[in-house]
N, C-alpha and C positions, 0 to 999 in steps of 0.2 A: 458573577462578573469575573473574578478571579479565572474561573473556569475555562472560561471565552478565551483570556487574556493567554494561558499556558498553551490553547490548542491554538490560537493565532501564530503563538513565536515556535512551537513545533513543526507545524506547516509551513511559516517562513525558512524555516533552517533547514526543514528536506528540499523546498521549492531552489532552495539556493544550492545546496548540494546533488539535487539534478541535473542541474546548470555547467557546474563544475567538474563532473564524473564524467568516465567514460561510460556507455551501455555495462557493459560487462559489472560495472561493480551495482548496477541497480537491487538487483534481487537482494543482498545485503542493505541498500537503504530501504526498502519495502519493509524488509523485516524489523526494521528498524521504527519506522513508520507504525506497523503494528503494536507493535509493544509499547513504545512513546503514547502516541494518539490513544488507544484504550488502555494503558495504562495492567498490562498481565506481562510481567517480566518475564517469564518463561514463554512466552506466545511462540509460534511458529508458523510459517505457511504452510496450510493442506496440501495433498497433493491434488495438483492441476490448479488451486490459487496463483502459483508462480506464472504459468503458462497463458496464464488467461489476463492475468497486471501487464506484463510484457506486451500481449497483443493492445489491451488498451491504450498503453501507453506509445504504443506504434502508430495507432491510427485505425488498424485492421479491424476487419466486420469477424463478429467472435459469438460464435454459439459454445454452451459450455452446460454440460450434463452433470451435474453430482447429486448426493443426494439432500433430501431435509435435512436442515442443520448442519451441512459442510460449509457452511461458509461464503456460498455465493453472492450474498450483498457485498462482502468486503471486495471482491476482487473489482468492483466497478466504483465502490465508496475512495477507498485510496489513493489511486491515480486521479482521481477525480479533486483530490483537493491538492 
């Protein structure tokens, strides 16, 4: 429950700092978002994670090629909460 309760007020406070930012400083709350939400302080975005959060988060229809294990659930898990 505790658990719940940290990822609720994480996702509240990126949700609200979307709101509040311009485009431009996204990629920095993403990264952000990563490391917070999974909890790997050193995390970084893959390359083409960035590319592909952005089009989600735009709206736009987004094929995205990488390989096993780069990371492709996250770019659609993220913007999604």
């Amino acid at each position: 429950m505790a658990e719940a309760k940290r990822v609720e007020s994480v996702v509240a406070d990126l949700r609200e700092e979307f709101r509040a930012n311009p485009r431009d400083t996204w990629p920095a709350l993403l990264e952000r978002g990563l490391r917070d939400l999974f909890e790997i302080p050193e995390a970084t975005l893959r390359t083409g994670q960035l590319s592909g959060m952005l089009a989600a988060l735009d709206g736009r229809d987004l094929l995205t090629v990488l390989p096993t294990g780069s990371g492709k659930s996250v770019i659609f898990q993220l913007p999604a909460l």
